[in-house]
C-alpha positions in Angstrom: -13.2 67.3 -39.2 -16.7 66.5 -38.0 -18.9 63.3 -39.0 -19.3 60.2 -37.9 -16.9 57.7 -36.4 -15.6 54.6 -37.9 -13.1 51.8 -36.9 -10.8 50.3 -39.3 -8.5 48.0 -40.1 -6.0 48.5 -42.9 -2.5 47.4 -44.3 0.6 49.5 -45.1 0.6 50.1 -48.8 4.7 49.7 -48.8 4.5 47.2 -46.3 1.0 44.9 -47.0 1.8 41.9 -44.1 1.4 45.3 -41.3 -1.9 45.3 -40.0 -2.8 48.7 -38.4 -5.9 49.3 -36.6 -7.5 52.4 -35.6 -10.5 54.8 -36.2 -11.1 58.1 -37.9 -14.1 60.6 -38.5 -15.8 60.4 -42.0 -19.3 61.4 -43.2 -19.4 58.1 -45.0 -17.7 54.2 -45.5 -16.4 55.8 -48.4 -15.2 59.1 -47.4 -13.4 56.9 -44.6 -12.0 54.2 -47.1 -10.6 57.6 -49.3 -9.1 58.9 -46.4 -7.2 55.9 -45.3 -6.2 55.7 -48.9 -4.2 59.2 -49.0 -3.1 58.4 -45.9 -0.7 55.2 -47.5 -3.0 52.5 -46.1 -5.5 49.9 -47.9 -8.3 49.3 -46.2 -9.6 45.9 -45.3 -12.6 46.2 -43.0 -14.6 49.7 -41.7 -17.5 49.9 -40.1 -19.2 52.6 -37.9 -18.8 53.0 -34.3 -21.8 51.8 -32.3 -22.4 54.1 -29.3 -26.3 53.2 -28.6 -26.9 51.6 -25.1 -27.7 47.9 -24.7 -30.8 49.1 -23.0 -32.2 50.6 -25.9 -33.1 47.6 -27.0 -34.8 46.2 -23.8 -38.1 45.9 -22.2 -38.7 48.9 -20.1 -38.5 47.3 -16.3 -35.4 45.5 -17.3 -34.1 49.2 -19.5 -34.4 51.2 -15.7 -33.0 48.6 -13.4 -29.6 48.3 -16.5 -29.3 51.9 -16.6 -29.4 52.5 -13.1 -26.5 49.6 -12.0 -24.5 51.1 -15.0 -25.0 54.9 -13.5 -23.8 52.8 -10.0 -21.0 51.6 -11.9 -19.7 54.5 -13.7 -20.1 56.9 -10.8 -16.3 57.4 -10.4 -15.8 58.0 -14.1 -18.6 60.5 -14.3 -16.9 62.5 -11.4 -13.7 62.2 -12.8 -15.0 62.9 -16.7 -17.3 66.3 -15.7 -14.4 67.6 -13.6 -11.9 67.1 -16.1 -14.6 69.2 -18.5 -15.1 71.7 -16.3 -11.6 72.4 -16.0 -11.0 72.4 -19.9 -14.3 74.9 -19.9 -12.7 77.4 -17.4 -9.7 77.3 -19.3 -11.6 78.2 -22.8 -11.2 75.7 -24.3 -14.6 75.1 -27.0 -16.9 71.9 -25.7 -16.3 70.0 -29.4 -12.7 70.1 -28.3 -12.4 69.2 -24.7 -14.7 66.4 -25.5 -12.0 65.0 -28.0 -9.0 65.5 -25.4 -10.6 63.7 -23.0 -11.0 60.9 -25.5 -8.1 57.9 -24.9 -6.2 57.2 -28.1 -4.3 54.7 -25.9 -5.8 51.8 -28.2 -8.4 53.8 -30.8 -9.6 50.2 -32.3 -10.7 49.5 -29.2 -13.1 52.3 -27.5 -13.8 51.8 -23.9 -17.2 52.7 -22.7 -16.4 56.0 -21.8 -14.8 56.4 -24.8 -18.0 55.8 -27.0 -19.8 58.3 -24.9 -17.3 61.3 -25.1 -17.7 59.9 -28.9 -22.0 60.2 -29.2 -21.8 63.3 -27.0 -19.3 64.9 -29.3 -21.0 64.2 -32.7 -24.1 65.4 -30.9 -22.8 68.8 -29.8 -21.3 69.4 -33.0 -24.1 68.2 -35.1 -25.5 71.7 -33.2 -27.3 69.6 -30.1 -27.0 71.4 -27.1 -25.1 69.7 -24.3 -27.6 68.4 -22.1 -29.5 66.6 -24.7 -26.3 64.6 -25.6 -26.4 63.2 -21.9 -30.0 63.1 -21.9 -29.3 60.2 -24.6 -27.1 58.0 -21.8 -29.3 57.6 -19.4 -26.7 54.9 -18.0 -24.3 57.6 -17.5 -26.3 60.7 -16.0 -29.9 61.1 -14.1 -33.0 63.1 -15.0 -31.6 66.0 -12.6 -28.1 65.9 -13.8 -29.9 66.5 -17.0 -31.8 69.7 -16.0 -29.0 71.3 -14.3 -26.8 71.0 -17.5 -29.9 72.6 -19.1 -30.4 75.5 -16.8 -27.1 76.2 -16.3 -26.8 76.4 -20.6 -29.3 78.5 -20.6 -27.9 80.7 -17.2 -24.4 80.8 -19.3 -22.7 79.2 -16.1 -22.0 75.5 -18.0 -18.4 75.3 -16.8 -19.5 75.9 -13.0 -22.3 73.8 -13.3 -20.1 70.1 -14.3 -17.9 71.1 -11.5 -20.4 71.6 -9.2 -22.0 67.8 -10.7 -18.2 66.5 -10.3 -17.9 67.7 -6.7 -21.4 66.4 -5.5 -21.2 63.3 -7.5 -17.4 62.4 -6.3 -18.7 63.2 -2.6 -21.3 60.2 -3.6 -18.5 58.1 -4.8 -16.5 58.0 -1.3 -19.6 57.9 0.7 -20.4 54.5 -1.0 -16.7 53.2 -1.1 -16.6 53.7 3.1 -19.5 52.1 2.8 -17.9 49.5 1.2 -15.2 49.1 2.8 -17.1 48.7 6.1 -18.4 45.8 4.7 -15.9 44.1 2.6 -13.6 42.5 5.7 -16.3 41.2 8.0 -18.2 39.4 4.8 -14.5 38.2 3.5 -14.0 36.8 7.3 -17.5 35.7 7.4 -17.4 33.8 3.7 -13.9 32.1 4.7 -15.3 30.9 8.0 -18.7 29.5 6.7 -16.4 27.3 4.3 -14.3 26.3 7.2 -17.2 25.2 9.1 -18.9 23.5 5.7 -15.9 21.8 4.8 -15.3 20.2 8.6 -18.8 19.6 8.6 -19.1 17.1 5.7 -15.4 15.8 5.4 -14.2 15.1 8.6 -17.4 15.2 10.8 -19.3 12.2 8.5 -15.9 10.2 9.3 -15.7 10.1 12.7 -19.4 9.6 13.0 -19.3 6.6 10.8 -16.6 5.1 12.9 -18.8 5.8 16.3 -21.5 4.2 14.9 -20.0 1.3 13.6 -18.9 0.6 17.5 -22.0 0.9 18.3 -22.0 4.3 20.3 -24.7 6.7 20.8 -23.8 10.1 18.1 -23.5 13.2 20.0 -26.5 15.4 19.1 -24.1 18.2 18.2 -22.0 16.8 16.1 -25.2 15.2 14.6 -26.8 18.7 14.0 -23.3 20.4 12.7 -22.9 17.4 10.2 -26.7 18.3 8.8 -26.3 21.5 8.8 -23.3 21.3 6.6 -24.7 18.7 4.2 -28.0 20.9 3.5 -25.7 23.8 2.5 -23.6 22.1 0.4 -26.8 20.1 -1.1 -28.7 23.6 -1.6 -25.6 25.0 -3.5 -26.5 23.7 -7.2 -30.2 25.8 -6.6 -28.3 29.2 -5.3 -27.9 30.4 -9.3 -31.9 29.5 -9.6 -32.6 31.3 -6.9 -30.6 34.7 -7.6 -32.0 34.7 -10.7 -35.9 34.4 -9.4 -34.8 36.8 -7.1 -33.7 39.5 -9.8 -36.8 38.5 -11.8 -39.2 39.6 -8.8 -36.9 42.7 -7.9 -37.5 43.5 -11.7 -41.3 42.8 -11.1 -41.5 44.7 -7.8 -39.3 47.6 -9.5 -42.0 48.1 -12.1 -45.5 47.6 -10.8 -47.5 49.4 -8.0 -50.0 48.7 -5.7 -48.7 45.7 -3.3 -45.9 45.5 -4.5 -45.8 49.2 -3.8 -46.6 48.6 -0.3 -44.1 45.7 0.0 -41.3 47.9 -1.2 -42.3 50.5 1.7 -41.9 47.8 4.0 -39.3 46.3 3.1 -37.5 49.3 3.2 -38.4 50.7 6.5 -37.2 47.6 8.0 -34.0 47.5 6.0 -32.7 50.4 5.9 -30.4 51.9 8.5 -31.0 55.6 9.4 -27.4 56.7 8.4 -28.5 55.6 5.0 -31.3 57.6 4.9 -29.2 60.4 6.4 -27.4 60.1 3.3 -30.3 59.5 0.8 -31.5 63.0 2.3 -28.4 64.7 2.4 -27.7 64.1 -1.2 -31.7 65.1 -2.0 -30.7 68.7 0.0 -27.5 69.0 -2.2 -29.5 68.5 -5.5 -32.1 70.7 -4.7 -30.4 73.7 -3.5 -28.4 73.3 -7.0 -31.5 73.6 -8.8 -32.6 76.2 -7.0 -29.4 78.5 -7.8 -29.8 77.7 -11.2 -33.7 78.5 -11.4 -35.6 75.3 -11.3 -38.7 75.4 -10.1 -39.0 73.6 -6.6 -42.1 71.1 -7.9 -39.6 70.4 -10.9 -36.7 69.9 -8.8 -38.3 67.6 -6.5 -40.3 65.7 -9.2 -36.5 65.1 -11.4 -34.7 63.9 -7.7 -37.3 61.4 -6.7 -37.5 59.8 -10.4 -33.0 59.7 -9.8 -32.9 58.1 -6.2 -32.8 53.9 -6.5 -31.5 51.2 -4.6 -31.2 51.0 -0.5 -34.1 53.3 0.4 -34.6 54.5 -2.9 -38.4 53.3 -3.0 -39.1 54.8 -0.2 -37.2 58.2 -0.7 -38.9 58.1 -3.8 -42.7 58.0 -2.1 -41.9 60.7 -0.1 -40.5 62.9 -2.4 -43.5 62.1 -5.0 -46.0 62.8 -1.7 -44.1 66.1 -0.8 -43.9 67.6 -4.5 -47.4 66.7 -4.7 -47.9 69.0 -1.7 -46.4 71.8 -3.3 -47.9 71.5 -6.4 -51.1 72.2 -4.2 -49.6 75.4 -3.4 -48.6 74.1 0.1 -45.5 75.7 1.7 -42.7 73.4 1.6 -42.1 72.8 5.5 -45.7 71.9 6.0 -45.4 69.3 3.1 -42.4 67.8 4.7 -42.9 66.2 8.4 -42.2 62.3 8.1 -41.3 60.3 11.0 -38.4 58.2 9.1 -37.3 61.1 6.6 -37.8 64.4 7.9 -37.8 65.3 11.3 -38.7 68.4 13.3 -35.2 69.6 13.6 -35.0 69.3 9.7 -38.2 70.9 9.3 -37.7 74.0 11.1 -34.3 74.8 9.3 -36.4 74.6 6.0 -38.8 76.8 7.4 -36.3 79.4 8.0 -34.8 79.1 4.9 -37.9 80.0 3.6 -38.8 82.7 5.5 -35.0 84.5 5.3 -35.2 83.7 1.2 -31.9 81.7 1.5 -33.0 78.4 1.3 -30.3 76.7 -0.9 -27.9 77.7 1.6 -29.6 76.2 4.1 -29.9 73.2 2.6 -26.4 73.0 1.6 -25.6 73.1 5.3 -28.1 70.8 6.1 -26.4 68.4 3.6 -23.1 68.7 4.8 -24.3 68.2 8.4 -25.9 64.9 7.3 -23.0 63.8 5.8 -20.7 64.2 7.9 -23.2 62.2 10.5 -23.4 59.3 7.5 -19.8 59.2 7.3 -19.1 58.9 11.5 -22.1 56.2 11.8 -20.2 54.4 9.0 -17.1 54.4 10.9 -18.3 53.4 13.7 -20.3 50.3 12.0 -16.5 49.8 10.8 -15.2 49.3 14.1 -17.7 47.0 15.5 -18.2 45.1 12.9 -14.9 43.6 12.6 -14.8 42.0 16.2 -18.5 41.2 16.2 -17.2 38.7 12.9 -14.6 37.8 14.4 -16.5 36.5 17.4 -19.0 35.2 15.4 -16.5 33.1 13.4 -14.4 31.7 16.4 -18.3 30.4 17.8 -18.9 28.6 14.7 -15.4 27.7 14.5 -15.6 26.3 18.2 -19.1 24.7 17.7 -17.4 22.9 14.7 -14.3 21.6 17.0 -16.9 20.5 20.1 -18.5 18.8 17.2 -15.7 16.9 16.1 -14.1 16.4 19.5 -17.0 14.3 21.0 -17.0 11.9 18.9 -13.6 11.3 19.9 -14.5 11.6 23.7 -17.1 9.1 23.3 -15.0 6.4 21.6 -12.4 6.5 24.2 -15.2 6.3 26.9 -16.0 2.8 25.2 -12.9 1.5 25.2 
């Protein structure tokens, strides 16, 4: 049965004090409340399933940065959702039906978010809407370039092949980021429980011994002087940190949208901020994307315009003014290689394997190697970060540690000097 999707709440017509929740198809309240009815229950309560996106509903600057953390977060369940199609597809099984399967009817009056879009990408496709346009309507699920490929490859009759292909790519993504990650997560845990340490000595015990030096009348050490401010100002600054992450996300918001300086400010701060294995990445996953468009026949200016508009955070801005500059280029009817030298993104190594890829007519292929090179260099550099940034924190924290002991320690000397 196709229609829409309602949630309901209803009790057992021999049994009225059982409440049982749930939700059905129906192309109406009523047609729902008729077919809860001949199925034994009495409805109480039904109303539609929403499946529209917060950001519908949000000024534009603030629509882009929601959809694109939402993509961030979702990344694993898209992998795990368009492989899981793929497979159903290879298998024959017909869209409107591997959509529903993949649905969880663990708890049905309660849709999880992926559950409301399997539901709004079902009713689309069998309202007669192609595929792609369903996940062209989540843009906090899938990019402009997802988008196209599904298109193409629709139109190419290779749809199965295609999500696979998006699964793969996007899953690749997914551990990349999680190394990443993990990289980073035990140096700042070490880092966070050390800077209390050093807070909490600071202003508890430091203050203490202080007051009774100076109530002798002994001259405060100038350490223990400076670690005791130090500590104080952080702990006095705390109540402004929430006031100053959200002025922070306001002007990310502002520097997100507008162009000119803040155009030029992004640039910068980007080129000083982000590492080259990031970048390694940013291009590698750029080289992947394009040689998929290619196979499935997107043009090259079209390819290149739908990755820069999908490429955000670290290096994104950046990426993104490169991308925009080379597709430009190109649209100009220069050759790609000559469009592409860029000290910080392409370099002449990169260049001259895009030229040959040109002039041999393989060029996805060569960018698929080039891809795979460049992650596999992303993932090494990460590891490496991973095992020198654990006993750079670690020395870091036994120096603050230490400074906070010297600190607390000379007041002690200098009393017993007195006495």
């Amino acid at each position: 049965m196709s229609g829409l999707t309602y949630l309901y709440r209803a009790s057992r017509r021999d049994a009225p004090r059982t409440i049982v929740k749930g939700r059905l198809e129906a192309a109406d309240p009523a047609q729902a409340r008729e077919l809860l009815r001949d199925g034994g229950l009495l409805p109480l309560s039904v109303r539609r399933l929403q499946t529209a996106q917060l950001a519908a509903s949000l000024p534009k600057p603030i629509e882009r940065w929601w959809n694109r953390r939402q993509r961030a977060r979702n990344a694993a369940a898209r992998a795990d959702l368009l492989d899981a199609l793929a497979t159903m597809l290879q298998t024959g099984l017909p869209l409107t039906e591997a959509l529903r399967s993949l649905e969880n009817g663990d708890d049905q009056s309660r849709p999880s978010k992926q559950d409301r879009a399997l539901i709004g990408i079902r009713a689309g496709v069998t309202s007669g809407k192609p595929l792609s346009e369903c996940l062209d309507a989540l843009p906090d699920w899938f990019t402009k370039s997802e988008v196209a490929r599904v298109r193409a490859a629709e139109q190419r009759g290779e749809l199965a092949k295609t999500l696979a292909s998006l699964a793969e790519s996007s899953q690749r993504s997914v551990e990349l980021g999680r190394r990443l990650l993990g990289a980073l997560t035990y140096p700042l845990i070490v880092a966070a429980v050390g800077l209390g340490v050093v807070v909490f000595l600071s202003v508890r015990t430091l203050p203490e011994l202080l007051g009774v030096l100076s109530g002798a009348g002994v001259e405060l050490p100038g350490l223990s002087v400076a670690v005791m401010r130090f500590g104080q100002t952080l702990v006095a600054a705390l109540p402004w940190l929430p006031f100053v992450a959200i002025g922070l996300i306001i002007a990310a918001t502002l520097v997100g949208s507008s162009a000119g300086a803040t155009a030029k400010l992004r640039s910068l701060l980007d080129r000083w901020c982000t590492p080259r294995f990031i970048r390694r990445m940013r291009l590698a996953s750029v080289c992947e994307e394009l040689a998929s468009m290619l196979e499935s026949g997107i043009q090259i200016v079209e390819g290149l315009r739908l990755i820069a508009a999908s490429h955000t955070g670290l290096g994104g801005a950046s990426l993104r003014g490169y991308l925009d500059r080379v597709t430009a280029s190109v649209a100009d009817g220069e050759d790609l290689d000559r469009a592409l030298p860029d000290p910080r993104w392409a370099d002449t190594e990169f260049v001259r394997l895009i030229a040959a890829g040109q002039a041999s007519g393989d060029l996805p292929r060569v960018l698929r190697r080039i891809a795979g090179r460049y992650e596999r260099d992303a993932t090494r550099r990460i590891d490496r970060l991973s095992s020198l940034l654990e006993p750079a924190v670690i020395l870091t924290l036994a120096v603050l540690v230490g400074t906070v002991v010297m600190a607390a320690v000379l007041p002690l000397i200098r009393l017993q000097e007195v006495v």
